[in-house]
PyMOL Python script that loads the backbone (N, CA, C, O; Angstrom):
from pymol import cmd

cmd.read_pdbstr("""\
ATOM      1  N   UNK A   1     171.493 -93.584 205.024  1.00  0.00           N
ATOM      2  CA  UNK A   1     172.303 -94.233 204.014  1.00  0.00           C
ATOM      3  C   UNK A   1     172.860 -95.561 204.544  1.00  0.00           C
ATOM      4  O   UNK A   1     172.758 -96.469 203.718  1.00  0.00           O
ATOM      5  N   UNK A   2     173.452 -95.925 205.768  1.00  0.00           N
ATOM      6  CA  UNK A   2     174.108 -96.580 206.298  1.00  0.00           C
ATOM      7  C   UNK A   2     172.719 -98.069 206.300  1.00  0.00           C
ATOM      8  O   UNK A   2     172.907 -99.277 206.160  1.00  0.00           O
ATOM      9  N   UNK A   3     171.606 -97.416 206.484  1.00  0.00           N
ATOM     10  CA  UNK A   3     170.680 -98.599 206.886  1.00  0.00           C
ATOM     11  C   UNK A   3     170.123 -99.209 205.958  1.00  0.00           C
ATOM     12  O   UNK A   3     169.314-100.126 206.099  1.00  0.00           O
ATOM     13  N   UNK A   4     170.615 -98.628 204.667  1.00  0.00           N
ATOM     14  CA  UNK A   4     169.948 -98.619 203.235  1.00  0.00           C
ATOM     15  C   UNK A   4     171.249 -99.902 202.285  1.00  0.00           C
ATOM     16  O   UNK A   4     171.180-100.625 201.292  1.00  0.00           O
ATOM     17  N   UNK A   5     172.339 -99.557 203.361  1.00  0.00           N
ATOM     18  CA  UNK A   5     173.404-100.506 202.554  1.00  0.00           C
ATOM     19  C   UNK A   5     173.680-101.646 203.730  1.00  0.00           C
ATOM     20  O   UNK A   5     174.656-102.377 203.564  1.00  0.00           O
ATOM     21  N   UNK A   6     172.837-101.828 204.941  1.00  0.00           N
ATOM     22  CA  UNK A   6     173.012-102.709 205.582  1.00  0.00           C
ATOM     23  C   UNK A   6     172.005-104.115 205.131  1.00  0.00           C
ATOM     24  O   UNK A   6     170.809-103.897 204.935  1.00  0.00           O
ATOM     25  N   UNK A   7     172.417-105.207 205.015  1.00  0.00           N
ATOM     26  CA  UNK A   7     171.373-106.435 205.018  1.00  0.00           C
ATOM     27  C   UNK A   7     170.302-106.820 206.025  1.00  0.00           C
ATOM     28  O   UNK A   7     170.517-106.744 207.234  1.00  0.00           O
ATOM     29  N   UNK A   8     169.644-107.055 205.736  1.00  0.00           N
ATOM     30  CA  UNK A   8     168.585-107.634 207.266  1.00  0.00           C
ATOM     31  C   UNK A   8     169.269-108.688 207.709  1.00  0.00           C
ATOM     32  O   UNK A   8     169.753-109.186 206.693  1.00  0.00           O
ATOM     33  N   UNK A   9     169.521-109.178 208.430  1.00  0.00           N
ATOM     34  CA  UNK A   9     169.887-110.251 209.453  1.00  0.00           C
ATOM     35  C   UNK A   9     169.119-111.597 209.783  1.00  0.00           C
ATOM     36  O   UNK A   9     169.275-112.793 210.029  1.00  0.00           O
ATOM     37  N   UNK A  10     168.146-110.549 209.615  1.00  0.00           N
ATOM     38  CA  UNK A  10     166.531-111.730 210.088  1.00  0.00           C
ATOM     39  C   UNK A  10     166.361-112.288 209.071  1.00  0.00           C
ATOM     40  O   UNK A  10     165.949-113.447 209.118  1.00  0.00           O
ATOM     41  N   UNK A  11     166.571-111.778 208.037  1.00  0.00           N
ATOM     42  CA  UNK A  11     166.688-112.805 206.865  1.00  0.00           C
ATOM     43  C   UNK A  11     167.438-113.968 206.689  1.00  0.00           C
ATOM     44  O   UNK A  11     168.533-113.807 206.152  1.00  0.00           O
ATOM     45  N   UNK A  12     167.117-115.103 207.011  1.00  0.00           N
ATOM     46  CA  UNK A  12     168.302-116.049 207.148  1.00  0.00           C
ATOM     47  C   UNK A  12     168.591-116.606 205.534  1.00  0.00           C
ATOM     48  O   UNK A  12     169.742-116.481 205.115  1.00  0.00           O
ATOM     49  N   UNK A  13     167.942-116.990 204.970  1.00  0.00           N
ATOM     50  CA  UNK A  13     167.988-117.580 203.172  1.00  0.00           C
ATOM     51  C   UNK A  13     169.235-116.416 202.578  1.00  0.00           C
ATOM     52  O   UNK A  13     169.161-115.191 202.676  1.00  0.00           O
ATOM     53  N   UNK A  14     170.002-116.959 202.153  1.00  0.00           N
ATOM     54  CA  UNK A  14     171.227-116.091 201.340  1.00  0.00           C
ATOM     55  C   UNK A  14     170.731-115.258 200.547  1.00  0.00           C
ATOM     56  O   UNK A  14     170.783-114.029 200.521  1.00  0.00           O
ATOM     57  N   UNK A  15     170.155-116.138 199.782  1.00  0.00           N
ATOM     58  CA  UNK A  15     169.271-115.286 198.402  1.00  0.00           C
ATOM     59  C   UNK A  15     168.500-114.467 198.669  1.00  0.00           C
ATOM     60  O   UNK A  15     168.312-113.462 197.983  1.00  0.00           O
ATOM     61  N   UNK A  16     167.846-114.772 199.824  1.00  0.00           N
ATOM     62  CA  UNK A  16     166.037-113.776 199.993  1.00  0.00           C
ATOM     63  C   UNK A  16     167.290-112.451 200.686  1.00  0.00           C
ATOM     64  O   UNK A  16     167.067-111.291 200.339  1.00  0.00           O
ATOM     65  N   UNK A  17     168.196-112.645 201.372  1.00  0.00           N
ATOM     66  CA  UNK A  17     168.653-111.441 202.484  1.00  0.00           C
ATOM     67  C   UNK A  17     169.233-110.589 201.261  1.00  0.00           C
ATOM     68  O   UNK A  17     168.764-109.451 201.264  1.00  0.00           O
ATOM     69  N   UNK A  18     170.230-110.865 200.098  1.00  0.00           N
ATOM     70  CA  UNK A  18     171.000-110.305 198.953  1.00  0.00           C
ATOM     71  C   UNK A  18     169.635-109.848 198.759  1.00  0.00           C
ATOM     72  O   UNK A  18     169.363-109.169 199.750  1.00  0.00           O
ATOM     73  N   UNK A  19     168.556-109.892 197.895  1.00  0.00           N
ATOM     74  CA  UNK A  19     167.594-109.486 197.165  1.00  0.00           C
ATOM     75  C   UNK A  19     167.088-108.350 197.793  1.00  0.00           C
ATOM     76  O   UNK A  19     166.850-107.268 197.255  1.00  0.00           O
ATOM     77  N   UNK A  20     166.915-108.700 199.129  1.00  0.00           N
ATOM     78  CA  UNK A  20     166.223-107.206 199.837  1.00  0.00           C
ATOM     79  C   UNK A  20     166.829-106.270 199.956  1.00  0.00           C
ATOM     80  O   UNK A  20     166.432-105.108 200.043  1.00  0.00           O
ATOM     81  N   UNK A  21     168.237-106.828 199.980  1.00  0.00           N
ATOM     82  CA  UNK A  21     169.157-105.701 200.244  1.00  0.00           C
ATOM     83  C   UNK A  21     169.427-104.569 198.449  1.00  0.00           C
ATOM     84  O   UNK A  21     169.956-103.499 198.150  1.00  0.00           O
ATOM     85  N   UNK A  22     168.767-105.551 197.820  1.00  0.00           N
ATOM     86  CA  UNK A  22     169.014-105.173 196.427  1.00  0.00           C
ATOM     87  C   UNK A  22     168.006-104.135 196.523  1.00  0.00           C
ATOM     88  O   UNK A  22     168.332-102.950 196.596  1.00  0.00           O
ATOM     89  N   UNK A  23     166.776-104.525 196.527  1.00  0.00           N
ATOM     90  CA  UNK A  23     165.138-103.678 196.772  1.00  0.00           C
ATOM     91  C   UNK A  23     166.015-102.230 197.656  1.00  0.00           C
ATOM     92  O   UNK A  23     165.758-101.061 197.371  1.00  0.00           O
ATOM     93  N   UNK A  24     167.200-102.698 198.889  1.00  0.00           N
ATOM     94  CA  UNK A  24     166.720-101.343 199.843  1.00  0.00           C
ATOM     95  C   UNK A  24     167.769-100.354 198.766  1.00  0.00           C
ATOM     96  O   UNK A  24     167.320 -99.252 198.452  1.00  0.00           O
ATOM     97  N   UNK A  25     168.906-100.696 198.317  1.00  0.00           N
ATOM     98  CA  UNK A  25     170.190-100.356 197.837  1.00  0.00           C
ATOM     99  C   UNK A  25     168.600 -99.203 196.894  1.00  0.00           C
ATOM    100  O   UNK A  25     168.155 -98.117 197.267  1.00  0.00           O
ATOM    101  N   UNK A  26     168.272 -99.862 195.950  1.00  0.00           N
ATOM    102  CA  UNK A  26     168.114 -99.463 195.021  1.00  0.00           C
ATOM    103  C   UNK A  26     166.496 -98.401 195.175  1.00  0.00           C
ATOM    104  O   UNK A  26     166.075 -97.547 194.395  1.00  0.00           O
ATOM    105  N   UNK A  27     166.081 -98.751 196.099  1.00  0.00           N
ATOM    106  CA  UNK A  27     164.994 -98.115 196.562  1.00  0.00           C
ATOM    107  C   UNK A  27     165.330 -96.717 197.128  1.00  0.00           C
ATOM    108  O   UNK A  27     164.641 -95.751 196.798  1.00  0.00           O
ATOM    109  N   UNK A  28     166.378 -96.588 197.976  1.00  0.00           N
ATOM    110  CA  UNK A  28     167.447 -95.229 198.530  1.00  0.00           C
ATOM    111  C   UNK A  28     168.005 -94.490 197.728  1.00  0.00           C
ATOM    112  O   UNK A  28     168.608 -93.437 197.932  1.00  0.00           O
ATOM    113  N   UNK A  29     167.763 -95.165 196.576  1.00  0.00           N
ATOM    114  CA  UNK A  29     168.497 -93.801 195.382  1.00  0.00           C
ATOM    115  C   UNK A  29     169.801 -94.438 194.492  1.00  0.00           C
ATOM    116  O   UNK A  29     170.285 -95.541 194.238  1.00  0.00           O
ATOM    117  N   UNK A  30     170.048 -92.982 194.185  1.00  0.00           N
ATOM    118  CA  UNK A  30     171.231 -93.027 193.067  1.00  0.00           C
ATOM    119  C   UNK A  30     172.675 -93.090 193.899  1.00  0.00           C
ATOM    120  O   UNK A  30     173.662 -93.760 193.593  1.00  0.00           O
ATOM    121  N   UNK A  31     172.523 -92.260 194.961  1.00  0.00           N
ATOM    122  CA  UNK A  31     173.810 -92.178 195.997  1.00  0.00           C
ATOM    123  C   UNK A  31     174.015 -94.029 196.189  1.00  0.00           C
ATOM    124  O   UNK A  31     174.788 -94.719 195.526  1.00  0.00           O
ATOM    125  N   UNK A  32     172.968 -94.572 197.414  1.00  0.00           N
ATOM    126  CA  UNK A  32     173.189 -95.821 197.609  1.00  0.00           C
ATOM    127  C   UNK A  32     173.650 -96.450 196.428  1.00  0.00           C
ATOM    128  O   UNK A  32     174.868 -96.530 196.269  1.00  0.00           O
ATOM    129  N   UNK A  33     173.062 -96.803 195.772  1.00  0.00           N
ATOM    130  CA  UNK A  33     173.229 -97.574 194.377  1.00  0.00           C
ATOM    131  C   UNK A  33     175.273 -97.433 193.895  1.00  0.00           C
ATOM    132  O   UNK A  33     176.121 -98.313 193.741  1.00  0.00           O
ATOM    133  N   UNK A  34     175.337 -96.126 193.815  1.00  0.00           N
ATOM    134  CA  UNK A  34     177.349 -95.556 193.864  1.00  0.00           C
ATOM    135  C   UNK A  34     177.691 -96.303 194.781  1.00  0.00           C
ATOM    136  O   UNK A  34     178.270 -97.350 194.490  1.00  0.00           O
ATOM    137  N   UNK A  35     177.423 -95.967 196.175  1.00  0.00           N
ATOM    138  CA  UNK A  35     178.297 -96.259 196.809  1.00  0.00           C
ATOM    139  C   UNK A  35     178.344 -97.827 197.154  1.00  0.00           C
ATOM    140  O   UNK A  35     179.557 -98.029 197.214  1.00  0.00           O
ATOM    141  N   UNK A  36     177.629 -99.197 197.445  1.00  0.00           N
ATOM    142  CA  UNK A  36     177.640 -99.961 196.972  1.00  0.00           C
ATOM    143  C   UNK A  36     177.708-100.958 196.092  1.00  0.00           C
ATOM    144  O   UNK A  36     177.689-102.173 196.287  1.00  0.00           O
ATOM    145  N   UNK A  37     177.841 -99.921 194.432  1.00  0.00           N
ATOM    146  CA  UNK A  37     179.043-100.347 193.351  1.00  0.00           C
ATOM    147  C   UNK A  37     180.609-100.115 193.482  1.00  0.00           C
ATOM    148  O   UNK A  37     181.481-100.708 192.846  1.00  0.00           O
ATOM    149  N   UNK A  38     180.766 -99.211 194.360  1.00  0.00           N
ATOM    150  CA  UNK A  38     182.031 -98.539 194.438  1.00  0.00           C
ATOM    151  C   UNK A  38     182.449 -99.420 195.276  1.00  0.00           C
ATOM    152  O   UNK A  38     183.668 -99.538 195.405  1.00  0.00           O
ATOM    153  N   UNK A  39     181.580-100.237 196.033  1.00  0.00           N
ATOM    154  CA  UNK A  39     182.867-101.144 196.927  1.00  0.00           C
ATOM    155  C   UNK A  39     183.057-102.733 196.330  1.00  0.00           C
ATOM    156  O   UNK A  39     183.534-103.642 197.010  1.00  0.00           O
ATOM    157  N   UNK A  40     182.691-102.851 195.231  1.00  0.00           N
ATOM    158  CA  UNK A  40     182.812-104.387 194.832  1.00  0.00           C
ATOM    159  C   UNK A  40     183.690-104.406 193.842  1.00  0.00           C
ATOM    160  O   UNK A  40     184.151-105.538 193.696  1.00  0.00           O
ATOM    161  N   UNK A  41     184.253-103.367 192.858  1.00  0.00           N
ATOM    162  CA  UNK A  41     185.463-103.644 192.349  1.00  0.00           C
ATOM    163  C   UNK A  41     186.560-104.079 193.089  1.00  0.00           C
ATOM    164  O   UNK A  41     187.433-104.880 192.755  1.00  0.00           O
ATOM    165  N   UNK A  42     186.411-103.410 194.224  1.00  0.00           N
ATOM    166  CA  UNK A  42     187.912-103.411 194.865  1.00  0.00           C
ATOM    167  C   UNK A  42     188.002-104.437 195.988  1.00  0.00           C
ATOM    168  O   UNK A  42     189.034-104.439 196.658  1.00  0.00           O
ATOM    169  N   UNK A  43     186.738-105.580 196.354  1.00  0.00           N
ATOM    170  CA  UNK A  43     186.599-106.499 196.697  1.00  0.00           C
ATOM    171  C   UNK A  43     186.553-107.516 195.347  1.00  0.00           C
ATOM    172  O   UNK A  43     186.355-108.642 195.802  1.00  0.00           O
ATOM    173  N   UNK A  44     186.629-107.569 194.220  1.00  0.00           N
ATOM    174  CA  UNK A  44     186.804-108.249 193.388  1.00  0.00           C
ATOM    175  C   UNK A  44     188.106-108.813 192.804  1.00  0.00           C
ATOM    176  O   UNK A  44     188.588-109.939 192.684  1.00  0.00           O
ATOM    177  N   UNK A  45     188.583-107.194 192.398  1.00  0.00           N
ATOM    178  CA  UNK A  45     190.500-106.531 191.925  1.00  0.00           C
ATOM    179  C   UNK A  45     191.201-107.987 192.876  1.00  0.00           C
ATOM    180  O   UNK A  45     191.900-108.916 192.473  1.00  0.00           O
ATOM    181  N   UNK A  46     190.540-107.612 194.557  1.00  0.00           N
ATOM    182  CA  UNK A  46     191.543-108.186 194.862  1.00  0.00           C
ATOM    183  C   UNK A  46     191.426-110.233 195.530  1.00  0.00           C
ATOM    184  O   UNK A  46     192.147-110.749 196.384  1.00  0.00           O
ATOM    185  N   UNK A  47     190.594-110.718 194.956  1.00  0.00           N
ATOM    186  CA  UNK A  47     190.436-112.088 194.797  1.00  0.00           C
ATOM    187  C   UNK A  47     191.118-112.514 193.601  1.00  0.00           C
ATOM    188  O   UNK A  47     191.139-112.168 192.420  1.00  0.00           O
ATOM    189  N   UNK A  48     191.912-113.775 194.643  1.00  0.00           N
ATOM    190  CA  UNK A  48     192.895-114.568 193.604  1.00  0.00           C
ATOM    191  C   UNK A  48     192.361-115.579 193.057  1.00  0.00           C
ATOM    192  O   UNK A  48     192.788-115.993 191.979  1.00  0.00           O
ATOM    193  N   UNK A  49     191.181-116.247 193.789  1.00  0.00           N
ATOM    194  CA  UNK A  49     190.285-117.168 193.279  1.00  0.00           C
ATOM    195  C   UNK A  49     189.187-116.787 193.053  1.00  0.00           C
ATOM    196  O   UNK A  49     188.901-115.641 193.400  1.00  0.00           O
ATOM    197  N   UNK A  50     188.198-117.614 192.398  1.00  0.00           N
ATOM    198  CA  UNK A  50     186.859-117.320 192.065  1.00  0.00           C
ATOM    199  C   UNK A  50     185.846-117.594 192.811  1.00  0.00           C
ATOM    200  O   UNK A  50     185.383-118.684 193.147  1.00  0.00           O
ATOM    201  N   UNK A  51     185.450-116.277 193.108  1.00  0.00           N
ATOM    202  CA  UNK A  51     184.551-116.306 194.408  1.00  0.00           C
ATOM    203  C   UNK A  51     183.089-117.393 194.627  1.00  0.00           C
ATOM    204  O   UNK A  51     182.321-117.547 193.678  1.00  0.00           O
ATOM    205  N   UNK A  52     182.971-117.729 195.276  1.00  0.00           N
ATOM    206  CA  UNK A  52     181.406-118.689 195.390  1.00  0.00           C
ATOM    207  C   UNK A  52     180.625-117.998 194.432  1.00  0.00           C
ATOM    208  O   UNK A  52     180.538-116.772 194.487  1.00  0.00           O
ATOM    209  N   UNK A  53     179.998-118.718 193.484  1.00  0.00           N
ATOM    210  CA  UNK A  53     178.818-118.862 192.754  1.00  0.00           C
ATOM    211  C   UNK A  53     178.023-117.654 193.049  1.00  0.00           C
ATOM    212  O   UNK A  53     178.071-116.641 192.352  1.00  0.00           O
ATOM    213  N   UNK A  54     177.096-117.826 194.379  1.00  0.00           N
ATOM    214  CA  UNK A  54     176.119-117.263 194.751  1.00  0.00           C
ATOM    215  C   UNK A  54     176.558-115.546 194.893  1.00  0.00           C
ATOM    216  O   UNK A  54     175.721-114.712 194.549  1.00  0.00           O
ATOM    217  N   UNK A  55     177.970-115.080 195.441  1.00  0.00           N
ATOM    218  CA  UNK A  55     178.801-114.204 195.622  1.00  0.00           C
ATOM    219  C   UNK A  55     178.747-113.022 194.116  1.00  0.00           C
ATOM    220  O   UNK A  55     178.470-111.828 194.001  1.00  0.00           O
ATOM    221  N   UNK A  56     179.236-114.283 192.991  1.00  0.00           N
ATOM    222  CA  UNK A  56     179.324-113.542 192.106  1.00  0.00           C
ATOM    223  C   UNK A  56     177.745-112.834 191.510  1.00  0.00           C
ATOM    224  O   UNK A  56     177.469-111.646 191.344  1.00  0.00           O
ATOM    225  N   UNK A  57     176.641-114.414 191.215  1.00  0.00           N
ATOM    226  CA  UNK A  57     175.493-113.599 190.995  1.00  0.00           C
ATOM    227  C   UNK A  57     175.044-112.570 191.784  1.00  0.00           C
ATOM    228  O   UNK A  57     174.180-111.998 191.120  1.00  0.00           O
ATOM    229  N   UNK A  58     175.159-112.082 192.744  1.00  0.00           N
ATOM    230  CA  UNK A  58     174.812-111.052 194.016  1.00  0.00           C
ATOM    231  C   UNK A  58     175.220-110.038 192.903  1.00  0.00           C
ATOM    232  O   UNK A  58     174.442-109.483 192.128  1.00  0.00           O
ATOM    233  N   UNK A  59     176.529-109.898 192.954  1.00  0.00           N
ATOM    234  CA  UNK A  59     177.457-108.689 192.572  1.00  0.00           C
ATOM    235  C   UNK A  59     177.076-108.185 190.691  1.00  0.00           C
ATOM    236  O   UNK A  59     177.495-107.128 190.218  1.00  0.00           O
ATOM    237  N   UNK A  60     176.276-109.148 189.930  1.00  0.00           N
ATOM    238  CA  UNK A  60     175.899-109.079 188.846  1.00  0.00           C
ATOM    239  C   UNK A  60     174.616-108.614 188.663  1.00  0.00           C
ATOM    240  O   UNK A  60     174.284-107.691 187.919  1.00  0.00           O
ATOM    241  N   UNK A  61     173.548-109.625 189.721  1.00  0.00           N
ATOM    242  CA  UNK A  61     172.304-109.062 190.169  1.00  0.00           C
ATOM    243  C   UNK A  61     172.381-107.441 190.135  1.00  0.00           C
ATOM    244  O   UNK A  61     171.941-106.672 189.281  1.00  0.00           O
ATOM    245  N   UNK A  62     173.130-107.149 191.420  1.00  0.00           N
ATOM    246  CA  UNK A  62     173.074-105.665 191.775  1.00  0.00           C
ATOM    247  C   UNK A  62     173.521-104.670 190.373  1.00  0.00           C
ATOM    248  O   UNK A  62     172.976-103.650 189.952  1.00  0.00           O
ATOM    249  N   UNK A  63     174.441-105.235 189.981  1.00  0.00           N
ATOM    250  CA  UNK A  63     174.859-104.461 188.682  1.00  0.00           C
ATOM    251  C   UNK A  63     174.348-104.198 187.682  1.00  0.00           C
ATOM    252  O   UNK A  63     174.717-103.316 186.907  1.00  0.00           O
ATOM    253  N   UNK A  64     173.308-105.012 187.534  1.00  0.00           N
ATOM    254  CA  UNK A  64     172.270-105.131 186.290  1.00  0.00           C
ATOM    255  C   UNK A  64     171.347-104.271 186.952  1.00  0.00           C
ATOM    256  O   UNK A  64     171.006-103.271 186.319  1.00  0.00           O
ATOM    257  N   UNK A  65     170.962-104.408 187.865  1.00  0.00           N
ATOM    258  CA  UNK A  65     169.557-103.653 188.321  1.00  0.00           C
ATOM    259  C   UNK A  65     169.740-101.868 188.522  1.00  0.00           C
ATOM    260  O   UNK A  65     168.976-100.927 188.308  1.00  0.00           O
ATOM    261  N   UNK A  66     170.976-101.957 188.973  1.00  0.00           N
ATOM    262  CA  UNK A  66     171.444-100.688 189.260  1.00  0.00           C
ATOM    263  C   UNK A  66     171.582 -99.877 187.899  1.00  0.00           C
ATOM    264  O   UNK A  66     171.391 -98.669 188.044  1.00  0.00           O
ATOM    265  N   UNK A  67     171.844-100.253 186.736  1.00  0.00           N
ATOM    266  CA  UNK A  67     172.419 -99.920 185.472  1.00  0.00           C
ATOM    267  C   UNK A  67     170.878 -99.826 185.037  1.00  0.00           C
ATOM    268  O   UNK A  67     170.567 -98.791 184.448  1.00  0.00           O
ATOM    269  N   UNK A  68     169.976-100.684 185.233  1.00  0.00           N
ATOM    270  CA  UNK A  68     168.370-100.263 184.197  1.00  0.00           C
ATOM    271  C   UNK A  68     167.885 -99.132 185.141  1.00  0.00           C
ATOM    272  O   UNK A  68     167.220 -98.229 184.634  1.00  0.00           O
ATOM    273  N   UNK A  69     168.251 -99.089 186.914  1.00  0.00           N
ATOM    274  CA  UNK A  69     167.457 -98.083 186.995  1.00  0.00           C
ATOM    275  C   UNK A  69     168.025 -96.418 187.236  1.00  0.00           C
ATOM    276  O   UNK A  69     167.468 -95.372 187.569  1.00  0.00           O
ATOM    277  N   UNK A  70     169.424 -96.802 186.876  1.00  0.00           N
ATOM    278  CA  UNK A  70     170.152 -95.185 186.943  1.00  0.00           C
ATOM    279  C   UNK A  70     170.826 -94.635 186.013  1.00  0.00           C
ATOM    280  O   UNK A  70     171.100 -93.444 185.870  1.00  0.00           O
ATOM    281  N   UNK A  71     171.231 -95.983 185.049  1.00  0.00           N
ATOM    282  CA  UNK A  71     172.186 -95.613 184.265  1.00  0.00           C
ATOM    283  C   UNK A  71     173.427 -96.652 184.117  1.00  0.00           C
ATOM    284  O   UNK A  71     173.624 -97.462 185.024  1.00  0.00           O
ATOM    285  N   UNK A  72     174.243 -96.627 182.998  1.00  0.00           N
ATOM    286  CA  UNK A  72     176.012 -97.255 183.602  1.00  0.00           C
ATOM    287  C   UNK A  72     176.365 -95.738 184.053  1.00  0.00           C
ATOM    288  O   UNK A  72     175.840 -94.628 184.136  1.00  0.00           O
ATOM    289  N   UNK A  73     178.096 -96.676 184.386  1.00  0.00           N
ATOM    290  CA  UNK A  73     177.943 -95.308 185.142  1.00  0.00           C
ATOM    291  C   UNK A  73     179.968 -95.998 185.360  1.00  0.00           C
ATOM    292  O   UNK A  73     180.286 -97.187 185.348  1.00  0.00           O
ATOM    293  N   UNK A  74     180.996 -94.740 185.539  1.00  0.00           N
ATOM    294  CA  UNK A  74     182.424 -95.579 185.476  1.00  0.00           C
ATOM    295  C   UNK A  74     182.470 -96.313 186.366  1.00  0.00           C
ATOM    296  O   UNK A  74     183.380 -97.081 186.057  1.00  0.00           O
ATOM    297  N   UNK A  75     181.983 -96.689 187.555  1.00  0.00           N
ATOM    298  CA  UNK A  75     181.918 -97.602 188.348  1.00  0.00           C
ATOM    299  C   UNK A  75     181.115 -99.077 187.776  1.00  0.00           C
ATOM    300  O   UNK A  75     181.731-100.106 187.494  1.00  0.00           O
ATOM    301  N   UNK A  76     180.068 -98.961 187.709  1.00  0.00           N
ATOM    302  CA  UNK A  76     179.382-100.225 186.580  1.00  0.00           C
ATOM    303  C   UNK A  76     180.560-100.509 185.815  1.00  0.00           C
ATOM    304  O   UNK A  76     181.259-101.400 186.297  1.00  0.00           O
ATOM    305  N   UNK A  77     180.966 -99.988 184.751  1.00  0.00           N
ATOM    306  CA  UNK A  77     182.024-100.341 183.526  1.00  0.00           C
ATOM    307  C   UNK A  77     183.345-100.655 184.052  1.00  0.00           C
ATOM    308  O   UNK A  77     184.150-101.180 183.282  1.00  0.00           O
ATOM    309  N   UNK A  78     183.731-100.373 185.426  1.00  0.00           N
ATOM    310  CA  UNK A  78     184.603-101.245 186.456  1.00  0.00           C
ATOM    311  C   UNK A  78     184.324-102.453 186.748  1.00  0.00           C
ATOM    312  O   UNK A  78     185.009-103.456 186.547  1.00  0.00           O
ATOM    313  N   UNK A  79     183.114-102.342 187.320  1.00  0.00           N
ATOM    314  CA  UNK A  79     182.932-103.475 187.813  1.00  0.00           C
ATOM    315  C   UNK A  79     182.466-104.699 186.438  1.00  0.00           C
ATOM    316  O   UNK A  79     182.877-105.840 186.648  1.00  0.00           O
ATOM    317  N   UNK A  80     181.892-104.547 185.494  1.00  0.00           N
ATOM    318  CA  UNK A  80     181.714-105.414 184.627  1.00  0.00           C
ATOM    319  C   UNK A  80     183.386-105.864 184.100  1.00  0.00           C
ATOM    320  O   UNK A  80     183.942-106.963 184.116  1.00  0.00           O
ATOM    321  N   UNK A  81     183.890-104.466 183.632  1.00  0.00           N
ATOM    322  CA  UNK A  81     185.416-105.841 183.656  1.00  0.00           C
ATOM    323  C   UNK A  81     186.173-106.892 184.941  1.00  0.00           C
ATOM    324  O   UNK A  81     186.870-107.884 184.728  1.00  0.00           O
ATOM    325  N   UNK A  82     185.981-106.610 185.605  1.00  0.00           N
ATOM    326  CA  UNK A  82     186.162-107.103 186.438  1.00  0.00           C
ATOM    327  C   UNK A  82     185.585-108.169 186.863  1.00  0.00           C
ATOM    328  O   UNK A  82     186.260-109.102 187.298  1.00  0.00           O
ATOM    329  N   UNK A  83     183.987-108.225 186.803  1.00  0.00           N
ATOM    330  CA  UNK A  83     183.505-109.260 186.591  1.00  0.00           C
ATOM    331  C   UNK A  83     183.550-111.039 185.445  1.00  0.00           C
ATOM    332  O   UNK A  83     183.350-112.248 185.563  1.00  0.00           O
ATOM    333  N   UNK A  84     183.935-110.060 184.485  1.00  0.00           N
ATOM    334  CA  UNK A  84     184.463-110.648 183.445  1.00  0.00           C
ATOM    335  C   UNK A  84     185.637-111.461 183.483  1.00  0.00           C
ATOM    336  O   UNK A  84     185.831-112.115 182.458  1.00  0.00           O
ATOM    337  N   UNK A  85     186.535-111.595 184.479  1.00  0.00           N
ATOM    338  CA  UNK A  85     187.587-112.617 184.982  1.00  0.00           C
ATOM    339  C   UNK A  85     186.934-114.050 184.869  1.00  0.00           C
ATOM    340  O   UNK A  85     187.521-115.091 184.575  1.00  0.00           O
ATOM    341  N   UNK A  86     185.356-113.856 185.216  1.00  0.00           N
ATOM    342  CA  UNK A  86     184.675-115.322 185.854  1.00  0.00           C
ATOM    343  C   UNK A  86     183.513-114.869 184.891  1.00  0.00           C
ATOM    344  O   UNK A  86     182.634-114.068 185.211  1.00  0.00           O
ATOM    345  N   UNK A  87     183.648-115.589 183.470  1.00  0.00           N
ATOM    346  CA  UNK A  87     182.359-115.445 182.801  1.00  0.00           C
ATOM    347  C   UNK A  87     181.115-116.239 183.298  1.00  0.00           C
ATOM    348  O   UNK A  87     181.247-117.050 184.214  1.00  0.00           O
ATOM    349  N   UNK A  88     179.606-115.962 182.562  1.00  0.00           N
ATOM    350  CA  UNK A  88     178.604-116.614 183.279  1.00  0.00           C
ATOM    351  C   UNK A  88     178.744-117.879 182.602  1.00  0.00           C
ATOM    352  O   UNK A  88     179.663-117.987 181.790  1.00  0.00           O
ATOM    353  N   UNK A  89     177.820-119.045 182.852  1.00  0.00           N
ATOM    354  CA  UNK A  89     178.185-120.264 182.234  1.00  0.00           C
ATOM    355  C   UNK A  89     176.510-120.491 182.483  1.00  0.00           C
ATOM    356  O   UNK A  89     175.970-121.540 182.129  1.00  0.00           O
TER     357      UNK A  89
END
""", "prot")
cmd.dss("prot")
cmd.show_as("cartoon", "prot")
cmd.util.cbc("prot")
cmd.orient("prot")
């Protein structure tokens, strides 16, 4: 589980390292997929500003992908309000 929610490193490109990590999150199951929604509300809740661009698509990316391939789920429907502080443009 732990290696499934870790990023590659060797990946240096922001985007390409988020994406794989998206592929492993979501490739490991339904567990991974929870428990790496479960930690971005509460890294969200608590930003007073609006996080970098690239930050937020990550956290939307994952949310979308996670939701076509498991379900919503009360964590998703957390995290989309929450997301919703910083609409897309």
């Amino acid at each position: 589980m732990v290696a499934a929610l870790t990023e590659d490193g060797a990946i240096g490109a922001y985007a390409d390292r988020k994406a794989a990590l998206r592929v492993q999150i979501l490739d490991a199951g339904a567990d991974a997929a929870t428990i790496s929604l479960a930690d971005k509300p509460a890294k969200v809740q608590g930003l007073a500003a609006k996080p970098r661009k690239r930050k937020l698509d990550h956290y939307r990316q994952t949310l979308r992908q996670a939701e076509l391939r498991f379900g919503p789920s009360r964590l998703s429907v957390l995290l989309h309000e929450q997301l919703d502080r910083w609409p897309e443009r």
